[in-house]
C-alpha positions as CSV (number, residue, x, y, z in Angstrom):
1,X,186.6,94.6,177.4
2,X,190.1,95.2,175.9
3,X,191.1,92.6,173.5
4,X,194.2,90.3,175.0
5,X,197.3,91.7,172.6
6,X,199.2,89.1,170.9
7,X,202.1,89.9,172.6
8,X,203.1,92.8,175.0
9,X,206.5,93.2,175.7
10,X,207.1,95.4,178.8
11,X,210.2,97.1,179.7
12,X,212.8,94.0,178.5
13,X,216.1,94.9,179.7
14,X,219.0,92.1,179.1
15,X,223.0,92.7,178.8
16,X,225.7,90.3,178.2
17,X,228.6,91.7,180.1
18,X,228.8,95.3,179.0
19,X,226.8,95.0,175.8
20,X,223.5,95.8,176.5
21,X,220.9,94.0,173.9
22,X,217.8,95.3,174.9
23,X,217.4,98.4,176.6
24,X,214.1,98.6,178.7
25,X,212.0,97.9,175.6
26,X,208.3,97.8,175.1
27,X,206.1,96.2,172.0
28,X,203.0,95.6,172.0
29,X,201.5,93.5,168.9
30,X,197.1,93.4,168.5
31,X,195.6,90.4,167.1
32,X,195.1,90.3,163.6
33,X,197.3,92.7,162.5
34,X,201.0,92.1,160.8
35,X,203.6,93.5,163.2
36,X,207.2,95.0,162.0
37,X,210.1,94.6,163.8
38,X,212.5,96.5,162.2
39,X,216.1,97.5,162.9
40,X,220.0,97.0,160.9
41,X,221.8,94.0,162.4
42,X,222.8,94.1,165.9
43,X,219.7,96.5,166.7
44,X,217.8,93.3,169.6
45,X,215.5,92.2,167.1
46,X,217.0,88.7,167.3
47,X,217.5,88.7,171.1
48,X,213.5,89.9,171.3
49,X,212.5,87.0,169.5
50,X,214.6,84.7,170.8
51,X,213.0,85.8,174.6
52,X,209.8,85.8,173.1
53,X,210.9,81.6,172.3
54,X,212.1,81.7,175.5
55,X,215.0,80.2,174.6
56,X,216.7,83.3,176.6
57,X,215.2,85.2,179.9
58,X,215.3,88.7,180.3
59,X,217.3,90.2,183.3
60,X,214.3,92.4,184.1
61,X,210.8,93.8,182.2
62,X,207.7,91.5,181.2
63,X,206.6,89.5,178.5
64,X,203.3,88.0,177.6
65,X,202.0,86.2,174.8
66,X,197.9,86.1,174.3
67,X,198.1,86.9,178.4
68,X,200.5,83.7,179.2
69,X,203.8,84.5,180.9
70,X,207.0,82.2,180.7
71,X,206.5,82.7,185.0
72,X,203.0,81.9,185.2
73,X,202.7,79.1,182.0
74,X,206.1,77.5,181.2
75,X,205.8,76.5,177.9
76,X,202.4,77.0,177.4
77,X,203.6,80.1,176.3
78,X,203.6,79.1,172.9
79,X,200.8,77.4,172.5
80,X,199.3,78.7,169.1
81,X,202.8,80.1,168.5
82,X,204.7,79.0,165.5
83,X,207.9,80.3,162.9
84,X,211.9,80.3,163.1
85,X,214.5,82.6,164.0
86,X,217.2,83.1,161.3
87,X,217.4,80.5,158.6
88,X,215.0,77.3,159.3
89,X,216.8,73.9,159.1
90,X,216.4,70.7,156.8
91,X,217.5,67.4,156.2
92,X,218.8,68.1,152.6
93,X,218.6,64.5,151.6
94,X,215.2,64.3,152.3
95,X,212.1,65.5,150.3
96,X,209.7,68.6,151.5
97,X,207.2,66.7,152.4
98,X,209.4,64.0,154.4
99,X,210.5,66.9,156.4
100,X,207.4,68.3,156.7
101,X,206.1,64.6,158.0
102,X,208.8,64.4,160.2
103,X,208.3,68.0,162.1
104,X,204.6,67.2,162.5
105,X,205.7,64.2,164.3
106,X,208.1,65.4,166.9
107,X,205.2,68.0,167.5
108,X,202.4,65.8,168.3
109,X,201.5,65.0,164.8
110,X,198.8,65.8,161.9
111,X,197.0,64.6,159.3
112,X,197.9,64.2,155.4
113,X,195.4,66.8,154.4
114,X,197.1,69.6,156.7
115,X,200.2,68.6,155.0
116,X,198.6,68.9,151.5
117,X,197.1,72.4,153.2
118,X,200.5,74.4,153.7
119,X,201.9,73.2,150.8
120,X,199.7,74.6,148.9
121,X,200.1,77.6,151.1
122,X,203.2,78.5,150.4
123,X,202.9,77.0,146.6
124,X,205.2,73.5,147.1
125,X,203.1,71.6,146.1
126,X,204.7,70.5,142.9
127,X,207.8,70.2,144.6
128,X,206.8,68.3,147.8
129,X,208.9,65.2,147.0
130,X,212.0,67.0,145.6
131,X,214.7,66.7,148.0
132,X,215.3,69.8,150.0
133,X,219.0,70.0,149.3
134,X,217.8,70.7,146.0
135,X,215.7,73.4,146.8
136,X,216.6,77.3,146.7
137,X,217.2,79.2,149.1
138,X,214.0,80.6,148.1
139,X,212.2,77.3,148.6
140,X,213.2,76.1,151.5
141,X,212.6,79.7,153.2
142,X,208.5,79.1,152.2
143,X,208.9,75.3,153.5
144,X,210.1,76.8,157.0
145,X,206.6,78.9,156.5
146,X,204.9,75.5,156.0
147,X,206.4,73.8,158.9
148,X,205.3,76.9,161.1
149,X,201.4,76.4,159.7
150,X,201.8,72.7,160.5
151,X,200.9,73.8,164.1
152,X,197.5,75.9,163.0
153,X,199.2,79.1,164.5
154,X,197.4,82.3,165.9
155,X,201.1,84.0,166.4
156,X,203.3,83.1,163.2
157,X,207.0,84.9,163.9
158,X,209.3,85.1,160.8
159,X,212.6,86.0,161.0
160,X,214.5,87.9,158.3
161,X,212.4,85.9,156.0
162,X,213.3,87.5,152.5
163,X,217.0,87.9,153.5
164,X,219.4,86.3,151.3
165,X,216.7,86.0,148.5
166,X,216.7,87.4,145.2
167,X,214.0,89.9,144.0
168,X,211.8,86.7,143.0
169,X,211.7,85.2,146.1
170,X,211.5,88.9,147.5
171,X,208.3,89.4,145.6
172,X,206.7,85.5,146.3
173,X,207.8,85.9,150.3
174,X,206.0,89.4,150.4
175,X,202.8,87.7,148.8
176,X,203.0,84.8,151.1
177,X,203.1,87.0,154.0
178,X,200.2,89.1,152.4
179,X,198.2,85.5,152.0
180,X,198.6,84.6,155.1
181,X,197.7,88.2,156.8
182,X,193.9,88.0,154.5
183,X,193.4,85.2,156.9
184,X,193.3,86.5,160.0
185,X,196.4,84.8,161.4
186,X,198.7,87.7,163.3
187,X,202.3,87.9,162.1
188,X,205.6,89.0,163.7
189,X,207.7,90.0,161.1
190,X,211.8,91.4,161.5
191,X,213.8,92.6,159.2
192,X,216.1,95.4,158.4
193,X,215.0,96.5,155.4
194,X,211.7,99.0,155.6
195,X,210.9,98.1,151.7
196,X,210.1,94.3,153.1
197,X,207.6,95.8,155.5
198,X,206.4,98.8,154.1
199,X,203.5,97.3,152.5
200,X,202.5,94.7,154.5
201,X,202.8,95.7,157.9
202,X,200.4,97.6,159.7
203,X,202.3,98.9,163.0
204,X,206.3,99.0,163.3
205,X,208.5,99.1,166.1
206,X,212.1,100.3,164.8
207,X,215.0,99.5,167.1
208,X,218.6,100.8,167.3
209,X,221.5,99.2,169.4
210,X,218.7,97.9,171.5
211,X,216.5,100.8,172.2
212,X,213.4,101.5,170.7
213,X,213.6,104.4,168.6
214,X,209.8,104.2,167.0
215,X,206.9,102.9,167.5
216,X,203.9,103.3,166.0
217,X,201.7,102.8,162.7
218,X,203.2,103.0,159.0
219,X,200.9,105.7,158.1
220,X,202.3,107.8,161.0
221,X,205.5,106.9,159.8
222,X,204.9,108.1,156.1
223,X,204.0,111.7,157.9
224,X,207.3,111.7,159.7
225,X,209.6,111.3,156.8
226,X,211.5,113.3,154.6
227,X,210.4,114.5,150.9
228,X,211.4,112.2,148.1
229,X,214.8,113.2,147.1
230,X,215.9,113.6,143.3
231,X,219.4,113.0,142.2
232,X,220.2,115.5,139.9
233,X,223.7,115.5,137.8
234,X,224.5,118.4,135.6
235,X,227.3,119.7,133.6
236,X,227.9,122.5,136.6
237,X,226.9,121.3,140.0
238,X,227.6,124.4,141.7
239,X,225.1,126.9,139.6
240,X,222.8,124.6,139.9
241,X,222.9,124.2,143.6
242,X,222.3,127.9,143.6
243,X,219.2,127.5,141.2
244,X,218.4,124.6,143.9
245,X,218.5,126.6,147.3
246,X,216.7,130.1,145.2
247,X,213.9,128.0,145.2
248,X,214.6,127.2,148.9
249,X,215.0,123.2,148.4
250,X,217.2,121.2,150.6
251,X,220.5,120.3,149.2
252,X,222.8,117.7,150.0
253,X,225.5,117.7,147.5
254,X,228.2,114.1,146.5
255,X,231.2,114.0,144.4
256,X,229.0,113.9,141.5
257,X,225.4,115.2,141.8
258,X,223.4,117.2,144.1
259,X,220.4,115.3,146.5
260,X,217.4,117.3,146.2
261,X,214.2,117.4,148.4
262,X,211.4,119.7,148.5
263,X,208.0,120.2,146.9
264,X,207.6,118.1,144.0
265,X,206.3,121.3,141.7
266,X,209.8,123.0,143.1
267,X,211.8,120.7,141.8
268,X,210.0,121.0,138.4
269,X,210.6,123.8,138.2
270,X,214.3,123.5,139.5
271,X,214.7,121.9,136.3
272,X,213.5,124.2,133.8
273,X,215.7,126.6,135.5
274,X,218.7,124.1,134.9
275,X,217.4,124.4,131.3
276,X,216.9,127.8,131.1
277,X,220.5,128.6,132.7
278,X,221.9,126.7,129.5
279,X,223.0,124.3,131.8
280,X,223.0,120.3,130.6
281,X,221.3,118.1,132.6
282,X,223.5,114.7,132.7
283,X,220.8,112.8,135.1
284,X,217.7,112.8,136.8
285,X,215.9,109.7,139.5
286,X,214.6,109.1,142.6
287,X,217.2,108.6,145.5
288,X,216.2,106.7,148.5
289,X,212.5,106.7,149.2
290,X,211.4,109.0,152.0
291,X,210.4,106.1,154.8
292,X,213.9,104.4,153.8
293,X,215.6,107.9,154.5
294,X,213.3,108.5,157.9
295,X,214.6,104.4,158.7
296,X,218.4,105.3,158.3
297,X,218.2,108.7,160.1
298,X,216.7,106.8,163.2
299,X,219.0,103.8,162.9
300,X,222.5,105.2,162.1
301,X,224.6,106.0,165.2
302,X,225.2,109.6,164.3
303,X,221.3,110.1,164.4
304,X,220.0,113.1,166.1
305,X,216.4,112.7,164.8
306,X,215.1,109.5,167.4
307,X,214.0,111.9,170.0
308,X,211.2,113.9,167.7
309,X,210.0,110.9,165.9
310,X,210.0,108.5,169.1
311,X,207.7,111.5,171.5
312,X,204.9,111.1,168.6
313,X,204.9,107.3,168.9
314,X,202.8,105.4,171.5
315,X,205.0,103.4,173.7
């Protein structure tokens, strides 16, 4: 028997006047697995979740989470369904743990030791009685983590959770979600930046002006992008383009240094031919990574590429 999915997303259509912000999209998330959602602002991924909260209806298309329908359950729905969409809220005059008292209460309550549990989740603990308007940004993104666990969630749906954070909180975010994946929970992550989710997500679904324009696993991602490109700066740009394409390398060339990709051992040996054609060789790193690159050729309006990497992709 076919496991129930998390949540399966058929065919959501919904348009506000003559902006359409989903476009007859389908996602479908397993159990135990952590789920990307990934798209640049304005993509749906917002409007998805907030359906999925059912805090908007679509105008046609199905939803389901762990089987339940909005039609068939009500709220129900989200039984064993916890996070936030964009930034979660406080009272900033109050501590963490006040708050987190306070939110357990409005939803049926809990016990001390859960309390004591996702703090120490998401590594509060020594700030628990801290007021909250004192908190980072940082912070008070992982106590919105802590309010979600409050509930004991199968489905936990974070929304953007690293944005505005510095590459500290970056780092302590990605870990959390990494914790939190090791234990079986299933996680709903969006974002719009495919470093976030690269590492921790196991399936993606990448969406563009409310289309879906991949869907599929990271590793068949990885196989569908671009070669690593090298920025290369020299003290002649144009011979060394020609050294570039002799050794049949792609070439994009800026105002002040040529984008490289091909064949890593090309591309060594591009630059001993830079040397050995006396020319200087002024600087030499990595340009965007090649799933970054794959993310903004699907995503940018001017793409051409959605077709080919969308037809390998279940949907």
């Amino acid at each position: 028997m076919t496991e129930v999915l998390a949540v399966h997303a058929a065919d959501l259509t919904k348009t506000y006047g003559i902006l359409t912000a989903l476009d007859g999209i389908t996602i479908q998330v397993a159990q135990g697995e952590v789920y990307g959602l990934l798209g640049p602002n304005g993509a749906g991924k917002t409007t998805f979740l907030r359906m999925l909260f059912g805090l908007i209806r679509p105008d046609s298309g199905t939803l389901e989470v762990f089987g339940r329908s909005w039609q068939s359950a009500g709220v129900g729905v989200l039984e064993g369904v916890a996070g936030f969409i964009e930034s979660p809220k406080f009272y900033p005059g109050l501590s963490g743990r006040k708050n987190l008292e306070l939110l357990a209460g409005l939803d049926g309550g809990t016990t001390p030791h859960r309390i004591d549990e996702v703090l120490d989740t998401v590594d509060l603990t020594d700030r628990q009685s801290s007021k909250v308007g004192g908190y980072s940004f940082g912070m008070r993104q992982r106590l919105g983590v802590a309010a979600s666990l409050l509930r004991d969630p199968k489905l936990l749906v974070l929304d953007e959770p690293a944005n505005g954070l510095d590459p500290a909180g970056i780092r302590d975010m990605r870990a959390l979600v990494k914790r939190l994946a090791a234990s079986g929970l299933t996680v709903l992550l969006s974002s719009h930046d495919m470093g976030e989710v690269e590492d921790i997500c196991d399936d993606v679904t990448i969406m563009r002006t409310g289309s879906v324009v991949y869907h599929g696993s990271i590793a068949t991602l990885r196989e569908q992008a671009p070669a690593q490109a090298h920025r290369i700066t020299t003290t002649d740009n144009d011979a060394a383009e020609k050294l570039a394409r002799a050794r049949d390398l792609d070439v994009t060339r800026t105002d002040d240094a040529l984008a490289v990709r091909g064949p890593q051992h090309r591309v060594d040996a591009l630059i001993a031919d830079i040397a050995g054609a006396g020319i200087a060789l002024r600087g030499l790193s990595l340009d965007e990574a090649p799933l970054e690159a794959l993310f903004f050729m699907l995503t940018e309006p001017t793409s051409d590429s959605s077709t080919s990497a969308t037809s390998g992709a279940h949907q």
